[in-house]
C-alpha positions in Angstrom: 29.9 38.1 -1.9 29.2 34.6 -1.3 26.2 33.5 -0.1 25.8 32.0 3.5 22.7 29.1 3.4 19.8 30.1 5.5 18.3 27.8 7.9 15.1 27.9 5.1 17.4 26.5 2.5 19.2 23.9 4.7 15.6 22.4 5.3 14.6 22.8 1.5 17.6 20.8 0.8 16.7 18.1 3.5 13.2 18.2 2.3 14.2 17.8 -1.7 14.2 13.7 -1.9 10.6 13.6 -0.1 9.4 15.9 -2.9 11.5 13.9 -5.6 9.5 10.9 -4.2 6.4 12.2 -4.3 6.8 13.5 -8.0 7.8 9.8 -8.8 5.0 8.2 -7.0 2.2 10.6 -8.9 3.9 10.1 -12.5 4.3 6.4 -12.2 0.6 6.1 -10.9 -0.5 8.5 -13.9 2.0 6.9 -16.4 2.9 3.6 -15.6 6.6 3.0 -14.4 7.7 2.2 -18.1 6.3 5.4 -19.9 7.8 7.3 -16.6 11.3 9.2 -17.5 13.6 10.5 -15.2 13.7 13.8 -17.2 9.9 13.8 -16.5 10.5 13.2 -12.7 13.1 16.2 -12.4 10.5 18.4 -14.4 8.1 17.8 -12.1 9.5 18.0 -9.1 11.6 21.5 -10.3 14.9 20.2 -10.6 17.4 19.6 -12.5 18.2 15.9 -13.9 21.6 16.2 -12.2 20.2 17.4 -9.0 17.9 14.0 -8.9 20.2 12.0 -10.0 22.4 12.7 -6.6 19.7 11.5 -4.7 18.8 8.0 -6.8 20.8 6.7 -9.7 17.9 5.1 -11.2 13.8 4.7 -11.6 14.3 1.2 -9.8 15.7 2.8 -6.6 13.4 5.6 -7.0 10.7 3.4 -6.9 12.1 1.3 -3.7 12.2 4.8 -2.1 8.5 5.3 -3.0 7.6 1.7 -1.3 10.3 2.8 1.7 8.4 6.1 2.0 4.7 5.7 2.0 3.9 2.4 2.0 6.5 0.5 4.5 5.9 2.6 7.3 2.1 1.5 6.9 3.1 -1.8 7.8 5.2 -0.8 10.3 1.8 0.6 12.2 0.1 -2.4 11.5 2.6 -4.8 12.8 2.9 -2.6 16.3 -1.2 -2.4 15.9 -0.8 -6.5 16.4 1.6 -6.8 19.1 -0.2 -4.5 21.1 -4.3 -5.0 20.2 -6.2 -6.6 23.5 -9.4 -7.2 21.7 -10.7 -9.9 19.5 -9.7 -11.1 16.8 -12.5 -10.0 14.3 -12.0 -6.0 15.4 -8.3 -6.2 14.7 -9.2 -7.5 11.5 -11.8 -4.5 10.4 -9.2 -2.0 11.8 -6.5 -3.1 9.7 -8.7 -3.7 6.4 -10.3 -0.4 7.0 -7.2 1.5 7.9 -5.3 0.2 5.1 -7.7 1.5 2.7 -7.8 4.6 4.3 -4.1 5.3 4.1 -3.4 3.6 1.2 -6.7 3.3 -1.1 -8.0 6.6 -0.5 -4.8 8.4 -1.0 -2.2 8.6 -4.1 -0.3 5.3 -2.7 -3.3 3.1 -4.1 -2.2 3.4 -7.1 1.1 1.0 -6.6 -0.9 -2.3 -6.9 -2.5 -1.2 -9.8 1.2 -0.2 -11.0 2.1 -3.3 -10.1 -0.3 -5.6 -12.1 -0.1 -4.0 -15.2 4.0 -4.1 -14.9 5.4 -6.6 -13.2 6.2 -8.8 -15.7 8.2 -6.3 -17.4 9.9 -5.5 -14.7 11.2 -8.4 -12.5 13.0 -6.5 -9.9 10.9 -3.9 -9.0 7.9 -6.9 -8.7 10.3 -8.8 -6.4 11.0 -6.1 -4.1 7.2 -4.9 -3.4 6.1 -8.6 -3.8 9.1 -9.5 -0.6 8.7 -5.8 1.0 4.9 -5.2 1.0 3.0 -8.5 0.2 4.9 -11.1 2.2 4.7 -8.5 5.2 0.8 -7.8 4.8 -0.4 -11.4 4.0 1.5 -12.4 7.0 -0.4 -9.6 9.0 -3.7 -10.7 8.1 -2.9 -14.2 8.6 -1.8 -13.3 11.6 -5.1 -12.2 13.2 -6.6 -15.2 11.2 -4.8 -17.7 13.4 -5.5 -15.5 16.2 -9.5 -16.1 15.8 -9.1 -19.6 14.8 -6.8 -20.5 17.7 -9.7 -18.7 20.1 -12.4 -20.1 18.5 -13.6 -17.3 17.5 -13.4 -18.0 13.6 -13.9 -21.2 12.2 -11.0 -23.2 11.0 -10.1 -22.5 7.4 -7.0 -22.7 4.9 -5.1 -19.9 5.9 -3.1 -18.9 2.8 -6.6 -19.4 0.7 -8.5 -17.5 3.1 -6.1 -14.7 3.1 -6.1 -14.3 -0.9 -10.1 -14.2 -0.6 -9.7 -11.5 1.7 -7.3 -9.5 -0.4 -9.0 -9.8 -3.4 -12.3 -7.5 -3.2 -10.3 -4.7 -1.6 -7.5 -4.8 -4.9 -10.6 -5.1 -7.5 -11.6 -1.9 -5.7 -8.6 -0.3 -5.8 -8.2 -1.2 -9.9 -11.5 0.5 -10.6 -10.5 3.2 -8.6 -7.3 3.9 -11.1 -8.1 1.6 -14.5 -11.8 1.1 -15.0 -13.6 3.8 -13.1 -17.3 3.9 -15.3 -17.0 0.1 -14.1 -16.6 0.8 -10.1 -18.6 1.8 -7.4 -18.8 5.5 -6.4 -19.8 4.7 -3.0 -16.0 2.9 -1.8 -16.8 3.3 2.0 -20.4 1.7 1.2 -18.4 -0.8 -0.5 -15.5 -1.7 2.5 -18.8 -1.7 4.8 -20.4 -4.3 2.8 -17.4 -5.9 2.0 -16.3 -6.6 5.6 -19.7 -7.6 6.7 -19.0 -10.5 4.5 -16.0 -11.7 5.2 -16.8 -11.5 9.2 -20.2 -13.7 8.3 -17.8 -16.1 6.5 -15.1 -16.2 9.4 -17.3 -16.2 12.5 -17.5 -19.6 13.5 -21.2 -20.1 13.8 -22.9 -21.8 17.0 -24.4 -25.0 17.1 -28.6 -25.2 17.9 -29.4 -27.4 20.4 
């Protein structure tokens, strides 16, 4: 008698690439995308090698998944967050630093930029794809809401594309102590956004002339 597919296994079978992402996404963050198999992926994720190679015919598209999955739609927030923010221009900016390391730092996801400087150069591809997909997006966010203050004269007038790499950098050291050099880090992280962002805003604001 042949089996008829139950509702349950017609949403396991929907649900299976999410889970074959996520098994990625935690063995290239433990392993490094090199060291990562596909035999180890299946494994992991409780399938057969066959079975994952149905849904992605290779590590490299696997890993665009991983970006597609968690990280894009992250982006996707912060761009509506932009378009439809009413307040100033230095609260915009602590939402989105703050948020990003929220959903991203704090979770497994903040592993990819630490994935990402350690293997880029040996694998140009996958470096060009998060480097057009995620960085060009976010630095164009943040220099977004730079222009935004400088235009109302609420931050002082400074190099944008400099400013923005300032801005980035703390937050990525953070994030490679978090998943490389943890003796080395802070074990206070929210301590260390609050601090963070209290000097970038002193840096931005444009302060007032004394009469």
């Amino acid at each position: 008698m042949v089996e008829i597919p139950t509702k349950k296994h017609e949403r396991r079978k929907e649900a299976r690439p999410s889970e074959l992402i996520s098994s990625a996404l935690a063995l290239f963050v433990e392993r490094g995308f090199a060291a990562t198999k596909m035999d180890d992926i299946a494994e992991k994720a409780g399938v057969s090698k066959g079975t994952l190679y149905l849904y992605f015919d290779s590590k490299e598209i696997l890993f665009k998944a991983v970006i597609k999955q968690g990280v894009l739609p992250l982006l996707d927030e912060g761009e509506k967050l932009l378009h439809h923010f009413d307040g100033d221009a230095r609260s915009l900016l602590q939402e989105f630093m703050l948020r990003w390391w929220k959903l991203m730092g704090e979770t497994s996801l903040g592993g990819i930029p630490k994935l990402m400087i350690s293997e880029a150069g040996n694998f140009p591809q996958v470096a060009a794809y998060y480097y057009e997909n995620v960085i060009v997006r976010g630095r164009n966010l943040i220099g977004r809401v730079l222009k935004m203050g400088m235009d109302s004269g609420e931050f002082r007038v400074m190099d944008i594309e400099s400013t923005i790499d300032v801005i980035m950098a703390p937050v990525l050291m953070l994030i490679v102590w978090k998943y490389s050099l943890t003796p080395c880090g802070t074990n206070n992280p929210k301590q260390y956004m609050n601090t963070y962002f209290d000097l970038v805003i002193n840096g931005l604001m444009k302060k007032e002339v004394s009469k």
